[in-house]
N, C-alpha and C positions, 0 to 999 in steps of 0.2 A: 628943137622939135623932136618928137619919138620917130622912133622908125616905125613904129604900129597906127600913126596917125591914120596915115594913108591906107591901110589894109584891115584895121579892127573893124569887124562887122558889127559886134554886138558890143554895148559899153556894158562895162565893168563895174560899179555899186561897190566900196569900199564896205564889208563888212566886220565890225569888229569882234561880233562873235564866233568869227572862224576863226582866231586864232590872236591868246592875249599878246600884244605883243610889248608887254614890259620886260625889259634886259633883251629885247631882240635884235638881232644884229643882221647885217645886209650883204651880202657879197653879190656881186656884178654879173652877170652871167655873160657879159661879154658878144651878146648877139648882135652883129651885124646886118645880119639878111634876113630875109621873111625867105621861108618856103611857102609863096601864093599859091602852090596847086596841091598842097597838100589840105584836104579836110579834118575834121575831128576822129574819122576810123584809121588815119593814118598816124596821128597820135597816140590816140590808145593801144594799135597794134603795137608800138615802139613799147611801152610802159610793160602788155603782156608779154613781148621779147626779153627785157629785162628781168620781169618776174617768175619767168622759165627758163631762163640762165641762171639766174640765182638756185633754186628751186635742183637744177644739176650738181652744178657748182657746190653746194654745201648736201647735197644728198638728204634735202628734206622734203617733207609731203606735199602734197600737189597743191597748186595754189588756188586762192579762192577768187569768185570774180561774182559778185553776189549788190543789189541793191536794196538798200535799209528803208526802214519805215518813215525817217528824214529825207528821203530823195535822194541821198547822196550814193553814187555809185562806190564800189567797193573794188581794187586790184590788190590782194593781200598772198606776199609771199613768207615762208616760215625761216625765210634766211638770216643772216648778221646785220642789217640793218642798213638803210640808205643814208648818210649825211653826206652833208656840200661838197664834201670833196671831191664827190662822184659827179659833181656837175662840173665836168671840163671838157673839151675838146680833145685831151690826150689820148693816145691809144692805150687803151686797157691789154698789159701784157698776160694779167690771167687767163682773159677771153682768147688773146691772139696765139697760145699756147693750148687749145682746147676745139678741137675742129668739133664738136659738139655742140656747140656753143651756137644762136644767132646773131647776136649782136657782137660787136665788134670795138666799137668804140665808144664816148660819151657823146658825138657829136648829137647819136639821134635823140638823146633823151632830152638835150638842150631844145633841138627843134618839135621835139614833140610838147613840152611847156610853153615857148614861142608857141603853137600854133592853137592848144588848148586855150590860151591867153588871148588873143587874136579872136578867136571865137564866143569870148566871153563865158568860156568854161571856168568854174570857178575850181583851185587845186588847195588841198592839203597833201603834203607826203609828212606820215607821223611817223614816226622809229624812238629806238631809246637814247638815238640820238638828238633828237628835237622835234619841232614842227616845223615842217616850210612852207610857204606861202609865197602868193607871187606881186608885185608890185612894182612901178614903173617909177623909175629915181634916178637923180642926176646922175652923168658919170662924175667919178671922184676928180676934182680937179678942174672941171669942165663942165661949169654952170648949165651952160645952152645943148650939152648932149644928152638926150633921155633914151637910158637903155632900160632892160628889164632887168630886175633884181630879184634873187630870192630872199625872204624874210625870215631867217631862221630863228624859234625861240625855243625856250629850254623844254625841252623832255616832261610830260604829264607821268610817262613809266617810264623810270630808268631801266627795267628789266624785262621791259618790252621784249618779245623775239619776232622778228622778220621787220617787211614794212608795209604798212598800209597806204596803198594809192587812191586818194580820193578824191572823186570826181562829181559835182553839180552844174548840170547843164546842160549834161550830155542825152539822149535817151537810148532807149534797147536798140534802135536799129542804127546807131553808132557801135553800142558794143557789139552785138551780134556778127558785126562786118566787118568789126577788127579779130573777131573769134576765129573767123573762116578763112580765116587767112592762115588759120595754124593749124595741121592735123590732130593734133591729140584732142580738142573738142572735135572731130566729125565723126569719132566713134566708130571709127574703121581702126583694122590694128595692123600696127606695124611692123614692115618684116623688119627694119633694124632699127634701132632707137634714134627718133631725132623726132626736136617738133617744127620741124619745117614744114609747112602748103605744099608742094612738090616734092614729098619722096615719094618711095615704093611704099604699097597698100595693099592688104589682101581683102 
C-alpha cells in the first residue's frame, strides 16, 4: 500500500506527454511521512526558497516565476542546475556555511514534491541535467512497499543554464501566497540583504 493512499486528495492521470521517458531511470525518494497540514503554497514557498538560494549562491539574475500560454506554471532560476542528487535528506554544507541563505537542507524540497504529489499537482524540474517527473513505484526489494519515486530522463538542452520548476495544477492564489511569504516580491526595500518574510523594511 502507498503512503499517499490515505491522504492524496486529487488522482493523478499518468501523462505521457510530460516527459519521454525512454532510458529513464528512477531513484526512490525515500519518503516516509505525509506532511498532512501542509498545502500547495507551502510547497511552492520551499521550491521559491530554493530558487533564491541558488539565485545568491551563484550570483545570478533574479528568478522568474511567470505562467505560460499551456497552464503550466513557471519557477525558473539562472543557477547550475537541479539533478537527483539534490533530492536527499542530507544537510547541505553549502547552505549551512552561508547565514544568507533560507533553506537549509533537502529535507523541504523532498516534502514539498510529497505534497505537490498529494495534491495532484503535476511536476517537471528540467535542467541540463535531465527531466524529473514524479511517480509512485515499488520499493526496490519490497514488492508490497509504494514510495514515491522520481523519473529522471535525459536532458532536451544539455546546455541548459539554471532550472525550470514546473508546476500544473496549481493556480495564482497558490503562487501568490507562497510569494508573500518572501520580501523581495512586496516591493518594499531592504535595509540589509536577505529574502526572508520577517526582516527590516523601509
Amino acid at each position: 500500500m502507498s503512503i499517499f493512499d490515505k491522504l492524496k486528495k486529487v488522482p493523478i492521470k499518468v501523462d505521457d506527454n510530460i516527459v519521454k521517458t525512454n532510458n529513464a531511470k528512477e531513484f526512490d525518494l525515500n519518503i516516509e511521512k505525509i506532511l498532512e497540514n501542509w498545502e500547495v503554497y507551502h510547497a511552492i514557498r520551499e521550491i521559491i526558497a530554493n530558487a533564491l538560494d541558488e539565485q545568491i549562491l551563484t550570483n545570478t539574475k533574479d528568478i522568474s516565476i511567470y505562467k505560460s500560454n499551456d497552464g503550466w506554471w513557471h519557477i525558473i532560476d539562472f543557477g547550475r542546475g537541479l539533478n537527483y542528487h539534490h533530492l536527499t535528506q542530507n544537510e547541505n554544507e553549502e547552505k549551512l556555511t552561508n547565514d544568507k541563505l533560507i533553506g537549509r537542507f533537502g529535507v523541504g524540497l523532498k516534502d514539498a514534491l510529497a505534497t505537490l504529489y498529494r495534491h495532484g499537482i503535476k511536476v517537471q524540474i528540467i535542467s541540463k541535467y535531465g527531466i524529473i517527473t514524479l511517480k509512485e513505484a515499488s520499493k526496490s526489494g519490497f514488492d508490497d512497499i509504494i514510495t514515491l519515486h522520481a523519473q529522471i530522463a535525459p536532458p532536451q538542452n544539455p546546455n541548459m543554464v539554471g532550472t525550470d520548476f514546473c508546476l500544473l495544477g496549481c493556480n495564482v492564489d497558490d503562487i501568490e501566497k507562497a510569494k508573500s511569504l518572501f520580501l523581495t516580491f512586496s516591493g518594499k526595500k531592504c535595509i540589509r540583504r536577505s529574502y526572508r518574510k520577517f526582516n527590516e523594511y523601509s
